[in-house]
TIDRENSE-614732 format. One line per field, with one value per residue (C-alpha): residue in three letters; x negated, y negated, z negated. Coordinates in steps of 0.001 Angstrom, whole numbers, m for minus. Layout:
BEGIN
numi: [ALA_...]
x: [X_...]
y: [Y_...]
z: [Z_...]
END
This chain:
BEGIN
numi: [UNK_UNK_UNK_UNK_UNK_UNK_UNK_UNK_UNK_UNK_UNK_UNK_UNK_UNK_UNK_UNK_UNK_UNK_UNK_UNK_UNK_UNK_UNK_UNK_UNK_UNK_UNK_UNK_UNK_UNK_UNK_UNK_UNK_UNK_UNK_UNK_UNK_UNK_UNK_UNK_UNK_UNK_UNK_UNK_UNK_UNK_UNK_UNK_UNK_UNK_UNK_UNK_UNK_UNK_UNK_UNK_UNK_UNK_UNK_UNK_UNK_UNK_UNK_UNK_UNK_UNK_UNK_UNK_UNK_UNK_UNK_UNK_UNK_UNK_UNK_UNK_UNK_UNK_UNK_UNK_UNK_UNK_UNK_UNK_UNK_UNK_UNK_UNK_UNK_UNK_UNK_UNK_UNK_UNK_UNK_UNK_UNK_UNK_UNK_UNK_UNK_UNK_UNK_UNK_UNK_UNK_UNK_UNK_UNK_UNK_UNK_UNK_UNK_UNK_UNK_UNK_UNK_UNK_UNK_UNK_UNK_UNK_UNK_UNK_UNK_UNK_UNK_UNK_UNK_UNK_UNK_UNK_UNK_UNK_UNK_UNK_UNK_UNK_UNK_UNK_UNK_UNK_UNK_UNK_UNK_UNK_UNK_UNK_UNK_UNK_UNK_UNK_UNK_UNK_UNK_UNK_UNK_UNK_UNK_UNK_UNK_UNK_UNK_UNK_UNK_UNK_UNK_UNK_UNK_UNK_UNK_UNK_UNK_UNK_UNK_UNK_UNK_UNK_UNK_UNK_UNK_UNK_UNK_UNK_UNK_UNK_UNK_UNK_UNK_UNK_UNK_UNK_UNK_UNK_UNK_UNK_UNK_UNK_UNK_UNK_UNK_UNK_UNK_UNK_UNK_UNK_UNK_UNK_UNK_UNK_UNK_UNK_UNK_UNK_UNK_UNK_UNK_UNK_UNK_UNK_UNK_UNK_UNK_UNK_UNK_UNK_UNK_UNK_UNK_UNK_UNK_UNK_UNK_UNK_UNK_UNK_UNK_UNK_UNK_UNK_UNK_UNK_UNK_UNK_UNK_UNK_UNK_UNK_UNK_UNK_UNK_UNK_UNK_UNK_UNK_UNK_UNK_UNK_UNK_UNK_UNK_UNK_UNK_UNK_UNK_UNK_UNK_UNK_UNK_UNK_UNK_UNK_UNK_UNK_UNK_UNK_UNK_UNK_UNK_UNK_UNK_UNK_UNK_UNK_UNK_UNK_UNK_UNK_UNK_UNK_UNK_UNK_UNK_UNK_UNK_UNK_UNK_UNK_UNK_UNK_UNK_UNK_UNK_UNK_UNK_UNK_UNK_UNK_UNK_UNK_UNK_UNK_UNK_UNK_UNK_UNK_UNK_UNK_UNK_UNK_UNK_UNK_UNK_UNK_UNK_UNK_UNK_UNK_UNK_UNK_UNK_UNK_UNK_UNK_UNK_UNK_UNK_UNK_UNK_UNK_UNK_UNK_UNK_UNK_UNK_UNK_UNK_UNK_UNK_UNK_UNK_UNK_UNK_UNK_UNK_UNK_UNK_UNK_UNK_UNK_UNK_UNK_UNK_UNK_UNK_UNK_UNK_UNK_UNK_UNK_UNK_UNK_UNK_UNK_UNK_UNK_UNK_UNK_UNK_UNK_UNK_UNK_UNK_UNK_UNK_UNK_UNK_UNK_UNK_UNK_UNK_UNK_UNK_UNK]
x: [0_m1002_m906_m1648_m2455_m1678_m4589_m3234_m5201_m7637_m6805_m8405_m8609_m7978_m5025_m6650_m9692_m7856_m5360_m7984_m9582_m6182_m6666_m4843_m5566_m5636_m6369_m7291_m5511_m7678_m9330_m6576_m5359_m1527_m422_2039_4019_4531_8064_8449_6374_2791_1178_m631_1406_m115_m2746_188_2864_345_m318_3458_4161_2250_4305_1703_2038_4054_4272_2846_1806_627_m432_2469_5387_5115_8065_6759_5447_8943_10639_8449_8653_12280_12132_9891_12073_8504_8570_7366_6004_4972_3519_3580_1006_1558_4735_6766_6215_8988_8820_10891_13434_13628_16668_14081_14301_17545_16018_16575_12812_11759_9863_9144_7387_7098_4899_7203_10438_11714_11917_12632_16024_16846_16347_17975_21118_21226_21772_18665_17740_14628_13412_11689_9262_5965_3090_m513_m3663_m7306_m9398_m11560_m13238_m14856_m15828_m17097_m19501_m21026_m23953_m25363_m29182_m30498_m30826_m27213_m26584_m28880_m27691_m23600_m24022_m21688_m19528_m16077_m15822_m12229_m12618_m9611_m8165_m7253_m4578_m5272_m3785_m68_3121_3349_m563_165_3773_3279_2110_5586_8051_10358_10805_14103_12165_9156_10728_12749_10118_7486_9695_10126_6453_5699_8211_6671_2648_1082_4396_3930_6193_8723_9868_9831_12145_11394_12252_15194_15488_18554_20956_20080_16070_17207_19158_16001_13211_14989_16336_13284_11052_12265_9598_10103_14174_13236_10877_13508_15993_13718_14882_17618_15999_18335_16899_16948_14890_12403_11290_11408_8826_7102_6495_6254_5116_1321_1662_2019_m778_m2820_m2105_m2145_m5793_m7515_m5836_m6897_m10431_m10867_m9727_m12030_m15024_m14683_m15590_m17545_m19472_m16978_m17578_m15638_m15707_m13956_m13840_m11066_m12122_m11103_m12180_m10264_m12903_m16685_m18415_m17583_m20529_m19179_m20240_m19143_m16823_m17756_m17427_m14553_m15973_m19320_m19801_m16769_m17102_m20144_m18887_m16008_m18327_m20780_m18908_m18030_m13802_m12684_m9645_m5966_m4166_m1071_414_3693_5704_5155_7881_7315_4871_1379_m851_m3886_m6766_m5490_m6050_m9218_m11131_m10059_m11322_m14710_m15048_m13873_m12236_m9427_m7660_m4659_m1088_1570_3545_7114_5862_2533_4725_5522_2339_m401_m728_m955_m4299_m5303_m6499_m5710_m5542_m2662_m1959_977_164_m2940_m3974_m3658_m6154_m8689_m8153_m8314_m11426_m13628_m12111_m13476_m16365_m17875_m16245_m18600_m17645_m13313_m14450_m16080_m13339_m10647_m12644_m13109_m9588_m8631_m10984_m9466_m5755_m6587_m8158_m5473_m2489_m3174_m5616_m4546_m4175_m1897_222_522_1051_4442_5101_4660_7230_9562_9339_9551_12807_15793_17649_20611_18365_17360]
y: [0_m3862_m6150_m9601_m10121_m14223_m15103_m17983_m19942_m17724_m14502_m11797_m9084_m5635_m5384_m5492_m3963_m642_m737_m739_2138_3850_3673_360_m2501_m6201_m9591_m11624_m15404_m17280_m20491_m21977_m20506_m21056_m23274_m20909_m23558_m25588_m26276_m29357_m27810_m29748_m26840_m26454_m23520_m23699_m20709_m18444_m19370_m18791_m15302_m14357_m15750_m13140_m10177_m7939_m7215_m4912_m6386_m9674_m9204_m11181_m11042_m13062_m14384_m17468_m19218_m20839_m17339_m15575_m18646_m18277_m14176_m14824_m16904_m14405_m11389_m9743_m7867_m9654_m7881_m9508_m7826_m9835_m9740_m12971_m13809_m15621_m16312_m19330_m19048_m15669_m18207_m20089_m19939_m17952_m14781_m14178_m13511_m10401_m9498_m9661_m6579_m7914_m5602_m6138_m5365_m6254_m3836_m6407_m8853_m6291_m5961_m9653_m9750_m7097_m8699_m12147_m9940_m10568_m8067_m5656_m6142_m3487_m2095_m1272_m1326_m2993_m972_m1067_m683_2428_2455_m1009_m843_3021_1425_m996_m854_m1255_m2050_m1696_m5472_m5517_m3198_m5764_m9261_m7497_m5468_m6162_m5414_m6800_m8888_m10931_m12072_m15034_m18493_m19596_m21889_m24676_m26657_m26183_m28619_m28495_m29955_m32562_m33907_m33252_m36979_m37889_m35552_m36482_m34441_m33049_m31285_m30706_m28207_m26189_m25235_m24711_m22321_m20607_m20434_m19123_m16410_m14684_m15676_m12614_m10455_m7691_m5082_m5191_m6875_m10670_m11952_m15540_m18398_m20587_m24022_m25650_m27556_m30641_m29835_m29602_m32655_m34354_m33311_m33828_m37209_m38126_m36614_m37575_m35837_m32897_m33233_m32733_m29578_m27599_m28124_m26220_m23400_m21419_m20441_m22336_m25413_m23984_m21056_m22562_m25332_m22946_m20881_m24275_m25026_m22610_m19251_m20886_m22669_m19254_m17904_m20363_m19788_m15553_m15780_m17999_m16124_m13136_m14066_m15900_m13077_m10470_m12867_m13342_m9504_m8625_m10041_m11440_m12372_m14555_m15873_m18307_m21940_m23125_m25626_m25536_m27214_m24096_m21592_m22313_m18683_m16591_m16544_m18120_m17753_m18960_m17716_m14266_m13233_m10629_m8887_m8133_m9800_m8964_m4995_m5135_m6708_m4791_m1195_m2463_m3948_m1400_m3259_m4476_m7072_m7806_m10391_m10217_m13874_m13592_m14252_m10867_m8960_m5439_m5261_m4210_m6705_m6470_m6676_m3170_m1621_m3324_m2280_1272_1425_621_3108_377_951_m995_m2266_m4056_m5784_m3487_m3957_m1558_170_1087_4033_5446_4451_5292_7914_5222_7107_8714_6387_3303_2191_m664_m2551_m4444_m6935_m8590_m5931_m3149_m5279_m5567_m1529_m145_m2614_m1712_1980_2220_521_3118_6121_5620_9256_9093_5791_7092_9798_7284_5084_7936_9095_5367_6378_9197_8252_4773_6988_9624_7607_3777_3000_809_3480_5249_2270_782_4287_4103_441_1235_4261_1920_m505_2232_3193_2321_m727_826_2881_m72]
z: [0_544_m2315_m2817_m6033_m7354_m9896_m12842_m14875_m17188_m15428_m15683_m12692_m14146_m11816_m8285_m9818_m10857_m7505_m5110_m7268_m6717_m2878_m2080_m496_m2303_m1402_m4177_m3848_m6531_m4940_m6295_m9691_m10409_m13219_m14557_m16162_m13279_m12618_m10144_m7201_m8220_m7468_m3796_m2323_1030_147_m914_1720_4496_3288_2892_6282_7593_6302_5951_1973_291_m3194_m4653_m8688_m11197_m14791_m16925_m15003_m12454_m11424_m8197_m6996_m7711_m5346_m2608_m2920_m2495_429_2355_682_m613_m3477_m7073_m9388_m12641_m15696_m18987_m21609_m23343_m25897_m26021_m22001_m21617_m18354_m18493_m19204_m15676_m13357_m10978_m13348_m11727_m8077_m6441_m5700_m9023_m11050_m14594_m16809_m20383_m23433_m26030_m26215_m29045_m25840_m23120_m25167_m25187_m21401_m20940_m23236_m21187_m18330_m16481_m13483_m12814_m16310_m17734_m20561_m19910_m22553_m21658_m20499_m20844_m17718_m18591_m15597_m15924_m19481_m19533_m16692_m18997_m20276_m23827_m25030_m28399_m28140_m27855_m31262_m33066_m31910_m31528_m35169_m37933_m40636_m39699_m36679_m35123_m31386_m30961_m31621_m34634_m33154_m34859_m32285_m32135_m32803_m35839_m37007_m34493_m35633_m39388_m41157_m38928_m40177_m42715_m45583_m44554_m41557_m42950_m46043_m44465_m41958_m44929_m46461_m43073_m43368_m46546_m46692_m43332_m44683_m44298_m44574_m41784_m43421_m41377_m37494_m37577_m35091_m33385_m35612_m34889_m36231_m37913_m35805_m38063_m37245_m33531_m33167_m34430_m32898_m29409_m30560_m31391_m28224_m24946_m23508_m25926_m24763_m21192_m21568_m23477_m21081_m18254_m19659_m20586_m23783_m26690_m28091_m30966_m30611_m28288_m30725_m33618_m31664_m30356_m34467_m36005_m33767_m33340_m36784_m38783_m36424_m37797_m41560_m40972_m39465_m41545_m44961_m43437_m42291_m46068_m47508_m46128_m46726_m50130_m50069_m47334_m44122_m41469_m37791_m35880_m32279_m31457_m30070_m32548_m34953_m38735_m41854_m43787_m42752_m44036_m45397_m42288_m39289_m36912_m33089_m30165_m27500_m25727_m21738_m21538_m19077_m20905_m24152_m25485_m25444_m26960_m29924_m29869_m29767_m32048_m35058_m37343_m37866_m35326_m36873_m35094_m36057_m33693_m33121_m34700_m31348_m30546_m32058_m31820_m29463_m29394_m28005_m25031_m27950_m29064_m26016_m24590_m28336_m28251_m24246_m26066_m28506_m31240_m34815_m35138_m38352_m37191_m39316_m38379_m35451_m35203_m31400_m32938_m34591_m30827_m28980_m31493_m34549_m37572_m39837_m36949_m33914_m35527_m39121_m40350_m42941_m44197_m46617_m47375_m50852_m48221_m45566_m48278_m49603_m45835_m44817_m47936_m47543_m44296_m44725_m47325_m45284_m42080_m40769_m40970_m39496_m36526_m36191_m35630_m33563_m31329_m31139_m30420_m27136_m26010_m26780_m24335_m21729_m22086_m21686_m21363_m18545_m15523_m13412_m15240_m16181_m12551_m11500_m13363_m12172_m8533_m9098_m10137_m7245_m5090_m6033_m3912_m5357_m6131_m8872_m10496]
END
């Protein structure tokens, strides 16, 4: 089959990489990465339109959903197929969802089932992959086990930058408590499924009163108002509290890691280096520190998120919050260890930590459960049997 596969901005390219190792052809469109949330046509579609107008390509796919891409795949009638690995992805909330060639594929069943209420079409579950094939080619120095080494490490943002840090000193107290209780109830509370916050209708009515700009963003979509500024203010802002509590936590005990480019004046006795390539830095840290920490953003209901995957392709032990879907995808004490609540974080880390061999166990059933059932090929496999299908199956 022919695909033409639409890079976005910071894409990576797992997905033509593993199709053309399935036998397919791809064309890569990325001199020109899309602006996924780019409603009102900015966007030079030139690139893209040319290469539809020729008719050659099968399907069209993405990483994450693009609005622009799924119009002009309608207008040429060329299949769409889009899988998600971010959440919440607003953009799943455009008019465009509704077009016929669309094949959305997501990570999240939490979210597949809300899609699937509103009635949207061609929506469907599919959990992420690691591509095996890439990262089992990499190759690893002892120079890379002495500068990579380490205790616990966390690869991520610590999303310092969100709504809420930047509207704060101007919120009255009438929004501000309400959304600080929201806050501390959730802190750290991964015991059970944490559905998206929704804000008051008093909290509503204000923030869109008092953001015109704000006003006009929320009505792109047909997400309520409600729900997308609760998870505008308060999805990233509880990311923000969760990882440093859990990154302060863990150093008050033992050696912590972090990479990152986030900046915070709440984090000051972890070592702290700088961002890593994902394509080769990145596995070596993940092979060579002895934890390997997820902290899943909390927009992500159920869901288990790309880090999993990617960590487990390299031989990694992870020690992850619980997330509902680990229960079906992975064997909880077996290839992955969880905890719920920050006195089960510290137990499992210094557990772990003075039992190197269970460690090395789990970190190598982690492998084998990645290469056994979530590499790309496997996963677009099942995606492409999908599309196949005749529309009235769908």
């Amino acid at each position: 089959m022919i695909f033409l596969f639409a890079a976005s901005e910071n894409s990576i390219f797992d997905i033509p990489f593993a199709l053309e190792h399935m036998g397919h052809t791809v064309t890569v469109l990325d001199e020109i990465p899309f602006h996924i949330m780019d409603l009102n046509y900015t966007f030079p579609l030139q690139p893209a339109e040319q290469a539809l107008q020729t008719g050659q390509y099968d399907f069209v796919i993405s990483y994450n959903y693009i609005p622009l891409l799924s119009d002009l795949c309608e207008n040429y009638k060329t299949i769409y197929i889009a899988w998600i690995y971010d959440s919440p992805m607003t953009t799943l909330f455009h008019a465009s969802v509704f077009h016929s060639v669309n094949r959305i594929f997501l990570f999240d069943h939490a979210l597949y089932e809300r899609m699937q209420q509103i009635g949207i079409p061609h929506i469907y579950y599919m959990p992420l992959a690691a591509n095996t094939t890439r990262i089992n080619a990499l190759s690893l120095s002892n120079e890379d086990r002495e500068h990579y080494s380490c205790d616990i490490s966390f690869v991520g943002s610590l999303y310092e930058k969100n709504a809420y840090n930047d509207s704060r000193n101007q919120m009255p107290a009438e929004a501000a408590v309400p959304m600080n209780h929201y806050l501390m109830h959730y802190l750290c509370n991964w015991n059970a499924v944490r559905s998206w916050p929704v804000l008051s209708s008093n909290l509503t009515h204000y923030f869109l009163d008092t953001d015109p700009k704000l006003k006009a963003s929320a009505e792109e979509y047909e997400l309520p108002a409600n729900m997308y500024l609760g998870l505008l203010y308060l999805s990233r802002k509880l990311a923000e509290m969760e990882r440093i509590t859990v990154l302060n936590t863990l150093a008050e005990q033992f050696p912590v890691d972090l990479y990152t480019n986030s900046q915070s004046d709440q984090i000051d006795i972890l070592r702290k280096h700088a961002p890593v390539n994902y394509y080769t830095e990145l596995n070596k840290v993940y092979h060579f520190s002895r934890i390997n920490l997820n902290i899943t953003i909390p927009s992500i209901e159920t869901g288990i998120p790309l880090r999993i995957f990617d960590i487990m392709a390299c031989g990694g032990f992870v020690l992850s919050n619980y997330q509902k879907e680990f229960d079906s995808l992975f064997t909880p004490g077996k290839d992955i260890v969880l905890f719920h609540d920050l006195t089960e974080l510290k137990e499992q880390a210094a557990y772990y930590l003075s039992h190197e061999q269970e460690r090395l166990i789990i970190a190598a059933e982690g492998y084998r459960t990645v290469n056994r059932y979530y590499t790309y090929e496997i996963q677009l496999q099942k995606i492409l049997t999908i599309c196949q299908r005749p529309e009235n199956d769908h």
